[in-house]
Backbone as a chain_set.jsonl record, in Angstrom:
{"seq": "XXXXXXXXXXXXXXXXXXXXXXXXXXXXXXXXXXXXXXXXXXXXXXXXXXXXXXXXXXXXXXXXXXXXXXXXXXXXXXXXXXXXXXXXXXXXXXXXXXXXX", "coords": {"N": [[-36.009, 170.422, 48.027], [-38.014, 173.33, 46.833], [-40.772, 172.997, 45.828], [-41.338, 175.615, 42.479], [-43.077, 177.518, 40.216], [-45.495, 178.804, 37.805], [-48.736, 179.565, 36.156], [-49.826, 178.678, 33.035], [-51.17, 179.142, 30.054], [-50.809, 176.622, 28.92], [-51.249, 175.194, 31.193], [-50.159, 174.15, 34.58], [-46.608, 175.31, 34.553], [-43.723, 173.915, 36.005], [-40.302, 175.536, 37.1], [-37.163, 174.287, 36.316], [-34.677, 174.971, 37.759], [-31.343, 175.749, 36.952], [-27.599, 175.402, 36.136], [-25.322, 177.1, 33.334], [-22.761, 175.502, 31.558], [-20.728, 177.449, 32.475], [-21.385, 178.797, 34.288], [-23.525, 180.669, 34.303], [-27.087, 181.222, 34.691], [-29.438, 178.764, 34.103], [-32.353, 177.754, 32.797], [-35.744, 175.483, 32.942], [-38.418, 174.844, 32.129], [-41.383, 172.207, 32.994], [-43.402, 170.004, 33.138], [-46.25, 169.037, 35.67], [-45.363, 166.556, 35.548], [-42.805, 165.985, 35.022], [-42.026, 166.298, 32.41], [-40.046, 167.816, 29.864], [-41.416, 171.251, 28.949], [-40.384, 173.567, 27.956], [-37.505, 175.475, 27.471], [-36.668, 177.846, 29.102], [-34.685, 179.692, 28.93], [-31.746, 180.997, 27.291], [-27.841, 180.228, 26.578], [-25.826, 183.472, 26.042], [-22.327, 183.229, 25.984], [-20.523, 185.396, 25.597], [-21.628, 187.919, 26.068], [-21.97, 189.699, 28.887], [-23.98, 189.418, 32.076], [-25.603, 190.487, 34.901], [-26.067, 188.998, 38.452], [-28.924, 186.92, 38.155], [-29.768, 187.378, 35.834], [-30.943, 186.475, 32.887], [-31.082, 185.047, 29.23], [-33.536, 185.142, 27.614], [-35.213, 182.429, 25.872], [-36.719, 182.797, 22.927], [-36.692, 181.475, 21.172], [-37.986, 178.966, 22.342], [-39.654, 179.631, 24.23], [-41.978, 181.197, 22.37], [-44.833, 180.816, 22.754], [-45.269, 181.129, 25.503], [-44.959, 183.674, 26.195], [-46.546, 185.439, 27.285], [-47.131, 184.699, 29.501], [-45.109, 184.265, 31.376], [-44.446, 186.732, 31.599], [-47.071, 187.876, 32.839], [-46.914, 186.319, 35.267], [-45.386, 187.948, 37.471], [-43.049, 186.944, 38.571], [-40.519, 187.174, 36.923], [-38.564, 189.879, 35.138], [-38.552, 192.03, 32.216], [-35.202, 193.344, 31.148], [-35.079, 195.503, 29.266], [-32.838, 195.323, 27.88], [-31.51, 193.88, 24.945], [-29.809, 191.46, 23.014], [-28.064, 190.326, 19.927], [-27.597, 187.226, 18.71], [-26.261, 185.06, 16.053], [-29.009, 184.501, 14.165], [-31.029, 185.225, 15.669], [-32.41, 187.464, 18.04], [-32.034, 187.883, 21.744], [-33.778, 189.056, 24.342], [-33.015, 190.477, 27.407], [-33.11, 189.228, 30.598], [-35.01, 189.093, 34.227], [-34.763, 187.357, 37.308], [-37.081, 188.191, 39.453], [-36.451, 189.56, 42.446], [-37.969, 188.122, 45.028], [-37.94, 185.878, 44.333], [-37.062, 182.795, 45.493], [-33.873, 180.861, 44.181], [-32.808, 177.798, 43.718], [-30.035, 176.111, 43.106]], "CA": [[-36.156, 171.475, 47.048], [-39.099, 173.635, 46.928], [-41.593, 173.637, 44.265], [-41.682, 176.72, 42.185], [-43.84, 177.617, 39.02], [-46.131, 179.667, 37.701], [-49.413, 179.216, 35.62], [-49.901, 179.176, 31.832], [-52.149, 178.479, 29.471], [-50.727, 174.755, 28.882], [-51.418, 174.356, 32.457], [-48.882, 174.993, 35.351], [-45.25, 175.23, 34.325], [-42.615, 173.698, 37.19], [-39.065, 175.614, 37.205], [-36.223, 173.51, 37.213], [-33.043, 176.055, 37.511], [-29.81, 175.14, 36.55], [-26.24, 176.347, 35.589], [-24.777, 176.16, 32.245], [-20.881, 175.128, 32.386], [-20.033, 178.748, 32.62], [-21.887, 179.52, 35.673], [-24.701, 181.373, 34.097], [-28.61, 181.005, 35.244], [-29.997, 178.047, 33.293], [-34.132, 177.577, 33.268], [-36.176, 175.118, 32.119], [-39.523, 174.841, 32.374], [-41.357, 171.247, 33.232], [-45.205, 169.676, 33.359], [-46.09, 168.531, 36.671], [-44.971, 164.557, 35.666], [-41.876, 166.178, 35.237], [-41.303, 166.13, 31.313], [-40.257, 169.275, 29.831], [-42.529, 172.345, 28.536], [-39.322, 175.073, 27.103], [-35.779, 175.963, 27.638], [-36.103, 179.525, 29.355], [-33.035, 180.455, 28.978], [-30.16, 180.478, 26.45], [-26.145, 180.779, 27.021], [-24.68, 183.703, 25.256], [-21.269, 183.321, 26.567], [-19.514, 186.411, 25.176], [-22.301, 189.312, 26.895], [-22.199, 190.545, 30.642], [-24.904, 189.647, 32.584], [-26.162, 190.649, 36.652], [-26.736, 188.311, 38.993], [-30.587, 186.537, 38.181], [-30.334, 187.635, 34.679], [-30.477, 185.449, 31.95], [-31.44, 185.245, 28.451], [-35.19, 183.975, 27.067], [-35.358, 181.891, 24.774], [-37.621, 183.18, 22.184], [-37.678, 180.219, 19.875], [-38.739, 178.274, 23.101], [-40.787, 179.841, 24.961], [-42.571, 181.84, 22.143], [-46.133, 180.767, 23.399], [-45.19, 181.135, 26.656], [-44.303, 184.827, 26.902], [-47.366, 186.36, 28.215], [-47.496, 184.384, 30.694], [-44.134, 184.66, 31.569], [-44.882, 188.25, 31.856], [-48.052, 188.111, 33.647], [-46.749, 185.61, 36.384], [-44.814, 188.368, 38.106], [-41.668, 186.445, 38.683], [-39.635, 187.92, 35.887], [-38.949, 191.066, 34.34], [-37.767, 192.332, 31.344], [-34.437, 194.497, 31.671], [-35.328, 196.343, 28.018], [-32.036, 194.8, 26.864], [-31.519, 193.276, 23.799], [-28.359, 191.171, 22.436], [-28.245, 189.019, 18.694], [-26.633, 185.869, 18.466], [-26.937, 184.405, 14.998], [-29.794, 184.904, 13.192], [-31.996, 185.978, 16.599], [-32.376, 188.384, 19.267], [-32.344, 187.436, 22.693], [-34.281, 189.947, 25.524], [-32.357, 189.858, 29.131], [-34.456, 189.193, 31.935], [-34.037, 189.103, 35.316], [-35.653, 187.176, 38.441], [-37.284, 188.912, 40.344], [-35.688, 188.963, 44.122], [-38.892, 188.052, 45.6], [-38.075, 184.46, 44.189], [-35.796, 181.764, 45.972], [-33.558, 180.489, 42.993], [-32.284, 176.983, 44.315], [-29.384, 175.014, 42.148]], "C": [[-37.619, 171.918, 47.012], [-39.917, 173.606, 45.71], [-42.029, 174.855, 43.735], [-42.411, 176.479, 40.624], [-44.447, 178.559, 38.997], [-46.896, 179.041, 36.481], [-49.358, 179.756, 34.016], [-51.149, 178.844, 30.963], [-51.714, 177.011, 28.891], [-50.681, 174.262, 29.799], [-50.129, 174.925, 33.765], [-47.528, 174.655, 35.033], [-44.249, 175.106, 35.836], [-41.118, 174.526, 36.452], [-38.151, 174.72, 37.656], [-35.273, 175.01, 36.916], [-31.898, 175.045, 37.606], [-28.693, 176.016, 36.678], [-25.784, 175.764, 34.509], [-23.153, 176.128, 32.582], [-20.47, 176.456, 32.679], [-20.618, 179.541, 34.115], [-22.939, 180.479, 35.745], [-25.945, 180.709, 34.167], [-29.573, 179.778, 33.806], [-31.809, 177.507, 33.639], [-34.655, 176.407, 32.374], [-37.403, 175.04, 32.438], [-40.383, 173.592, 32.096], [-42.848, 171.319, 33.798], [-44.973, 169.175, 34.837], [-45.536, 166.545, 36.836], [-43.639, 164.634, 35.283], [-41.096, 165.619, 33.344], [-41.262, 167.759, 30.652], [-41.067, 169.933, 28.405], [-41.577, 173.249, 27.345], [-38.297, 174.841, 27.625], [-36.337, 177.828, 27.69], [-35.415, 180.257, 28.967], [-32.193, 180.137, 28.001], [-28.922, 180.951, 26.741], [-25.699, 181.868, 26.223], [-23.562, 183.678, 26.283], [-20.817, 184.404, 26.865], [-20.236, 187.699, 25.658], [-22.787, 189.004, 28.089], [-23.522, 190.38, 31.316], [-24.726, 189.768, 34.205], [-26.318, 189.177, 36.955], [-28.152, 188.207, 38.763], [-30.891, 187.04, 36.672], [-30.326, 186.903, 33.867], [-31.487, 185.749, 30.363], [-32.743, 184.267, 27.882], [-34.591, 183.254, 25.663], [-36.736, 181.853, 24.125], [-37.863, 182.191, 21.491], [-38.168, 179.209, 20.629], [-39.884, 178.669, 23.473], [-41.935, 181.301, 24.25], [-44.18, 182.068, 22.907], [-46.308, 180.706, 24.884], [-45.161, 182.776, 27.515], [-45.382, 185.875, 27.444], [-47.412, 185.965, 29.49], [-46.371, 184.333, 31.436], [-44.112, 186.109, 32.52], [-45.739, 189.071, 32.631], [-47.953, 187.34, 34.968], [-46.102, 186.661, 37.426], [-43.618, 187.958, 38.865], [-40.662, 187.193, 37.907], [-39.995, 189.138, 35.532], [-37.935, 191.384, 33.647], [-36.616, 193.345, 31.52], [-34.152, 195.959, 30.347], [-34.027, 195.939, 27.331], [-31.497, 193.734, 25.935], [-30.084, 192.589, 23.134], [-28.655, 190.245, 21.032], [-27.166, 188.374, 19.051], [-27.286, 185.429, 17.275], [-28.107, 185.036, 14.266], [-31.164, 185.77, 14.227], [-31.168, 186.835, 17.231], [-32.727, 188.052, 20.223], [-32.455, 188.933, 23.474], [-33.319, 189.329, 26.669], [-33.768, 190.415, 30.119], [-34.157, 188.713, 32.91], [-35.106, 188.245, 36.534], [-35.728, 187.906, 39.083], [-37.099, 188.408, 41.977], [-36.567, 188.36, 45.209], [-38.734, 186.426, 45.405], [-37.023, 183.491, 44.296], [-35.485, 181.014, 44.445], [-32.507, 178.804, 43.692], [-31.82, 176.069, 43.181], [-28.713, 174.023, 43.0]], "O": [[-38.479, 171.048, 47.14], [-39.621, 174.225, 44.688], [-43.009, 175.367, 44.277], [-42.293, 175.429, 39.992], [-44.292, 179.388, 39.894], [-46.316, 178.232, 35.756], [-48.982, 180.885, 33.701], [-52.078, 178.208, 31.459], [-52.618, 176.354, 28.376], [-50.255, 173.11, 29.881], [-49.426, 175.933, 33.702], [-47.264, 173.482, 35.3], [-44.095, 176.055, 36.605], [-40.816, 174.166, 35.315], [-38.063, 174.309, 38.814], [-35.331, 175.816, 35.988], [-31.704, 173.962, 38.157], [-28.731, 177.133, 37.195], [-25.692, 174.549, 34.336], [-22.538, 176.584, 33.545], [-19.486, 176.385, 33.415], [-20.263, 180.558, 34.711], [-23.307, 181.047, 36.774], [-25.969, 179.568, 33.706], [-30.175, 180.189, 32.813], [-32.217, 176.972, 34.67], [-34.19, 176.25, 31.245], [-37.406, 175.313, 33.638], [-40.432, 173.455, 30.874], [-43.38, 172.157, 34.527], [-43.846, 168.923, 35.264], [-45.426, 165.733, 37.754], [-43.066, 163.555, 35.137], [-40.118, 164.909, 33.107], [-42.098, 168.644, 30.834], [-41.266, 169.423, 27.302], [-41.934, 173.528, 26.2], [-38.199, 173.845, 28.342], [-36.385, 178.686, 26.808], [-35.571, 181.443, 28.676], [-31.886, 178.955, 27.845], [-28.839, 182.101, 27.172], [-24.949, 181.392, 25.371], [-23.818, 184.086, 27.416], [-20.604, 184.711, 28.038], [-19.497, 188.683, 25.691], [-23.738, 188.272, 28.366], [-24.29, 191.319, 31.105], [-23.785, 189.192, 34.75], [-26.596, 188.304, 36.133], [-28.814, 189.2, 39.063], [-32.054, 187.121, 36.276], [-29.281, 186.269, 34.013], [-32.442, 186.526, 30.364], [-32.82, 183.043, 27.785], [-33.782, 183.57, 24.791], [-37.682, 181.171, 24.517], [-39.001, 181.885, 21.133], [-38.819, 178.374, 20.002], [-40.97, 178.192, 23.145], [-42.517, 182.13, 24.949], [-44.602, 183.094, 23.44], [-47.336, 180.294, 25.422], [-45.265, 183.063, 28.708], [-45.084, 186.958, 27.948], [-47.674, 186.684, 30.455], [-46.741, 184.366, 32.61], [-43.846, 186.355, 33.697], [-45.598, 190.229, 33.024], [-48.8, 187.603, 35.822], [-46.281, 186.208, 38.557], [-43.225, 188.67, 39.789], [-39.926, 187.916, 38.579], [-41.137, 189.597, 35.507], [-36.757, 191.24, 33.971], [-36.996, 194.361, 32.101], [-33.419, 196.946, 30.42], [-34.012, 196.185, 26.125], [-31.048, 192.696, 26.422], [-29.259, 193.416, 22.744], [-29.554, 189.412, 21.141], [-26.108, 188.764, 19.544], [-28.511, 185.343, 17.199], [-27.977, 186.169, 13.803], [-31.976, 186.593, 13.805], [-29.954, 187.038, 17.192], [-33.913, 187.725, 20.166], [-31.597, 189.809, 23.365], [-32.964, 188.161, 26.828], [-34.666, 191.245, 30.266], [-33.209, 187.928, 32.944], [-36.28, 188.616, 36.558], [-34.744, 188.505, 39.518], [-37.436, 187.363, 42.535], [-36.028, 188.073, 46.277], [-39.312, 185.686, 46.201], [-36.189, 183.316, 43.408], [-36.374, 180.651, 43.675], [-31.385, 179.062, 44.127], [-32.572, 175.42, 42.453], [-28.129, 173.066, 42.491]]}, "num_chains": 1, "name": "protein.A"}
């Protein structure tokens, strides 16, 4: 497996990728000693996503999202879904980046 990441200000963040039981794009994000940083990603079940899209997790990776943003891996797709009491952004890998589960 290759090592992927991208830098933040708590240092460099490792990608693990996943799948949640449904077959949708699961992220987490992991220090280099391999304990974890965020939860990328959350499941809504019940809304449509593309291939490589998946949903942030805002109450994770609040302090994370510039850098997120400024790594050039991801990008936002401007759409917006609530679950519960939040709003989750969809966001998409960008194709430039091998996604290995």
């Amino acid at each position: 497996m290759t090592k992927f990441g991208f830098k933040t200000q708590y240092g460099w963040a490792n990608v693990r990728w996943g799948q949640y039981p449904n077959g949708r794009l699961a992220i987490q994000l992991m220090t280099d000693s391999f304990e974890p940083l965020a939860r990328m990603s959350v499941n809504l079940p019940d809304v449509e996503l593309a291939e490589r899209e998946f949903h942030l997790d805002i109450n994770q990776c609040h302090s994370f999202i510039k850098d997120i943003m400024d790594c050039g891996h991801f990008e936002s797709t401007g759409r917006i879904n609530p679950s519960g009491f939040n709003n989750y952004e969809v966001f998409k890998v960008k194709d430039h980046v091998t996604i290995e589960l």
